[in-house]
FILUM-60281 format. One record per residue: y negated, x, z of N, C-alpha, C in turn. Coordinates in steps of 0.02 Angstrom, whole numbers, plus 32768, in hexadecimal, padded with zeros to 4 digits. Last residue first. Example, Ala and Ser with C-alpha at 12.3 -4.5 7.8 and 13.67 -1.06 7.14 Angstrom:
807082828162803582AC81657FFE8285818A;811C8294818680E18267818680A582948186;
END
This chain:
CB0F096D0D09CAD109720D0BCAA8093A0D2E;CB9009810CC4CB8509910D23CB47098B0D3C;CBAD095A0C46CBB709260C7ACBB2093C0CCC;CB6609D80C24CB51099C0C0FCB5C09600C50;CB8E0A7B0C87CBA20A420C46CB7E09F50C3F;CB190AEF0C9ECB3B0AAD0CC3CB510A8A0C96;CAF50B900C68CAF10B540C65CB3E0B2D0C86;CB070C0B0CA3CAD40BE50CCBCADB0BA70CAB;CB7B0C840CABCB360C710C7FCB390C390CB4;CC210C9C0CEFCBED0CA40CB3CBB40C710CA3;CC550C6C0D8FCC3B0C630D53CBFD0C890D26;CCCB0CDF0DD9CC800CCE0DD7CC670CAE0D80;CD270D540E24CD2E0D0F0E11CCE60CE10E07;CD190DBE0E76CD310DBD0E2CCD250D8A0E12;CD080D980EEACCD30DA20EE0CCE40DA80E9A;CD9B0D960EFDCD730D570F13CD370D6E0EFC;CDCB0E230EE6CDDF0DE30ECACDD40DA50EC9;CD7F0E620F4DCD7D0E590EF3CD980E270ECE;CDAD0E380FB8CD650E0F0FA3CD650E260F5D;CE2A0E6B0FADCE230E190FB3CDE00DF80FA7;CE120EE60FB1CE480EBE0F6CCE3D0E720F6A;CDE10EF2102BCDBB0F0A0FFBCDE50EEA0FBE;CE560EE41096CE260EB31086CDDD0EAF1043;CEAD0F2F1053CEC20EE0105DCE7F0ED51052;CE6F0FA41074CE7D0F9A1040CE9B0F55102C;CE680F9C10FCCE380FA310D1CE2C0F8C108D;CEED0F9A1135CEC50F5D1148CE870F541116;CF12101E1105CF180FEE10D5CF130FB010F5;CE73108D1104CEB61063111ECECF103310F7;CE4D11091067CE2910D010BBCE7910BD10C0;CE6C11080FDBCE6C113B1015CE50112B1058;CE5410860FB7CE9310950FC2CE9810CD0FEA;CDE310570F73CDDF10610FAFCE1E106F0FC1;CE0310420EDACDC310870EEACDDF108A0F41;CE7E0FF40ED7CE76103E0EC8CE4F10630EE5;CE350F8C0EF5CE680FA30F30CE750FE90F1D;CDEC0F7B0E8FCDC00F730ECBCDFA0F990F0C;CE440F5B0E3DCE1C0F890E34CDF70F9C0E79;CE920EF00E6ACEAF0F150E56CE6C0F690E65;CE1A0E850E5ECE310E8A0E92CE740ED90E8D;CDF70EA10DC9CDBC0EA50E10CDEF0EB30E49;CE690E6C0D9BCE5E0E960D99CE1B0EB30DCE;CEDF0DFD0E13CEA60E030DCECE950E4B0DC5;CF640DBF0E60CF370DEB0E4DCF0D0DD40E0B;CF930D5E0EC9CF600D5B0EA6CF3B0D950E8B;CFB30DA30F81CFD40D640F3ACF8B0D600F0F;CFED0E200FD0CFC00DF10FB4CFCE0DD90F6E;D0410E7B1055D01E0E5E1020D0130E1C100F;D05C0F1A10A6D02C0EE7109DD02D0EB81067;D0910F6F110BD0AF0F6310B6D0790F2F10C4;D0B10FBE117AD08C0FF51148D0950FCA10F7;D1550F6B11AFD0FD0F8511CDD0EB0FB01178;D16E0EDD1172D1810F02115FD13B0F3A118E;D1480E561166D1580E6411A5D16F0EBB11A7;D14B0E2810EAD0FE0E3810FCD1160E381146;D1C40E381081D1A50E7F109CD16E0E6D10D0;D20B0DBE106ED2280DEE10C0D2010E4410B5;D1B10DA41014D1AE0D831058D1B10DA31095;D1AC0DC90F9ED18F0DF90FD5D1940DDA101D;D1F00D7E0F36D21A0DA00F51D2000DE00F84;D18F0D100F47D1B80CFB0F56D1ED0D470F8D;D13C0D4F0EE5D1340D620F11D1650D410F47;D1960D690E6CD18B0D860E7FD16D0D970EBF;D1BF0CBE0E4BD1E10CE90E6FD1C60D3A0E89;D1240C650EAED14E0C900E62D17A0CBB0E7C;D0DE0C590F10D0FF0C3D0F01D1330C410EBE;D03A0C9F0EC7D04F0C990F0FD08F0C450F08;D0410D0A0E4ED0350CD40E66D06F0CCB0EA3;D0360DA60E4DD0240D770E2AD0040D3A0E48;D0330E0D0EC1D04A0DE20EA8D0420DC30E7C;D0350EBA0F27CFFD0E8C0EFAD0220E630ECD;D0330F230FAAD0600EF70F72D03A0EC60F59;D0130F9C0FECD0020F5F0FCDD0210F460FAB;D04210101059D04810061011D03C0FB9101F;D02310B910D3D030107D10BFD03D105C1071;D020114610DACFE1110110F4CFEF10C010DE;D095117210C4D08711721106D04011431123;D0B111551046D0C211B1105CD09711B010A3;D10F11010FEAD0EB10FB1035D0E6114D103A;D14410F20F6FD10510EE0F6AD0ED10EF0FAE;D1D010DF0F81D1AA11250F5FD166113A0F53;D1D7106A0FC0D1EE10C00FE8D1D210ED0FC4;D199101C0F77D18910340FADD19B106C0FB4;D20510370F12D1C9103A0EFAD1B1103A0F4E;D26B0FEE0F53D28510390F38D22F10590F2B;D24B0F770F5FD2530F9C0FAED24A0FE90F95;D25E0F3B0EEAD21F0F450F16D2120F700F41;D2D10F340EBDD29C0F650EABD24A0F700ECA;D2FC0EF90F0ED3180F3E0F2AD2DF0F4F0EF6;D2BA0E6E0F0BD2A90E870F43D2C10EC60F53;D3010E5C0E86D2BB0E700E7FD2A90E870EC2;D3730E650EAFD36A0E890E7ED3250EA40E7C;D36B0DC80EF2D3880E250F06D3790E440EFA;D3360D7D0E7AD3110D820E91D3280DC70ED7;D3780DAC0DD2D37F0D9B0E0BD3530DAB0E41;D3100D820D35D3250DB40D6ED3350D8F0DB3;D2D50D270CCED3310D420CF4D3410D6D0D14;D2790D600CC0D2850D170CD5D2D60D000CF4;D2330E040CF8D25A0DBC0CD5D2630D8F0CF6;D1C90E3B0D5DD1ED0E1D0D67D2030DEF0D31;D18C0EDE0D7DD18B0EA30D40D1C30E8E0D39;D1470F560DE2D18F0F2E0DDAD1800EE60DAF;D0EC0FF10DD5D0DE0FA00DBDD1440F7D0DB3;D07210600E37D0C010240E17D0A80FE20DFD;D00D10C10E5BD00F108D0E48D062106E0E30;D00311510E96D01F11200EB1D02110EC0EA8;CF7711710E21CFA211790E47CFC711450E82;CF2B10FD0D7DCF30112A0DCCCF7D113E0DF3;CF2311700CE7CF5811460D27CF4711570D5D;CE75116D0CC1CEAC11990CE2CEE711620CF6;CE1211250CB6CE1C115A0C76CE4211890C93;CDED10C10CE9CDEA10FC0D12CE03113C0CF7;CE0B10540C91CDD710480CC9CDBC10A40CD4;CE94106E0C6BCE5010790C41CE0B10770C5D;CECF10680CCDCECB10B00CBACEA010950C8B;CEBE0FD80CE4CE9D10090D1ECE9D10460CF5;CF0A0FBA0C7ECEC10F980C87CEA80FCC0CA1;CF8D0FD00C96CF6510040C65CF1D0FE50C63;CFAC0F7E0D14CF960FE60D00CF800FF60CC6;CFA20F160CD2CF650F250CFCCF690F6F0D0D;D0290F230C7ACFD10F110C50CFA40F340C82;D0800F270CE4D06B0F690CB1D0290F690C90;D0570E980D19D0650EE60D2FD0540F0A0D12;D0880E5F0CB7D0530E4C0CCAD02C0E840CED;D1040E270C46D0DD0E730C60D09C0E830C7F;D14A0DF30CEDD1500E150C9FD10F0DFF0C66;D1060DCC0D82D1260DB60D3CD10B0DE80D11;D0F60E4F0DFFD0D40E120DB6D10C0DF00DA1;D0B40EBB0E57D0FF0E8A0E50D0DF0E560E3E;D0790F4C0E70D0630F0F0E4ED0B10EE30E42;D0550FAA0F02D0930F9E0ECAD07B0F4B0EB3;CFF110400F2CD00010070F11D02E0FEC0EE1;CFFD10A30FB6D00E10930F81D00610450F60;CF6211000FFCCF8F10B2100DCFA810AE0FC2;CF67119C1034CF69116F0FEBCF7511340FFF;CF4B1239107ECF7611FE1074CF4F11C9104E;
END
């Protein structure tokens, strides 16, 4: 068993970070989705394509749902999933944090939450060593 992952973005934010990862891993990973949310999409619409993408992506360890931004309709429309048992998710993807949930996905998906979350917090790190002028 697999923890599935479903990326629920804004348009095309989604699709970009699968093909990030398949270039990462010079493969599509498996059980990956991606629901890319227009601007005119009804927000129903987006919670049946959500659900539909779970169901096809649970084969019994569970599925992640991974957001953009926390307050956008996309994650808006996971609300009535994080009561959902075997559905987990999280606001803020990046690629670290994406990637990082891939490699550990065969573990639990308490695991895989929490492994997506320090990538994505440990992702986050200034370049080079110089301090700008006025911080000195």
């Amino acid at each position: 068993m697999m923890v599935g992952i479903l990326l629920l973005t804004h348009a095309p934010l989604g699709q970009a970070f699968i093909a990030a990862a398949t270039h990462v891993f010079h493969a599509t990973p498996e059980r990956l989705l991606a629901v890319d949310v227009s601007a005119d999409q009804e927000p129903r619409e987006v919670e049946q394509l959500a659900k539909n993408a779970i169901a096809g992506l649970d084969d019994g360890a569970g599925v992640l749902v991974i957001t953009d931004v926390m307050g956008g309709t996309p994650s808006n429309c996971t609300l009535g999933l994080c009561n959902v048992e075997n559905v987990q998710v999280i606001a803020g993807i990046s690629l670290p944090m994406l990637l990082r949930a891939l490699t550990y996905r065969n573990d639990t998906l308490n695991v895989v939450v929490d492994m997506a979350l320090a990538g994505g917090q440990g992702g986050a790190v200034r370049v080079g060593n110089r301090v700008p002028a006025t911080q000195q």
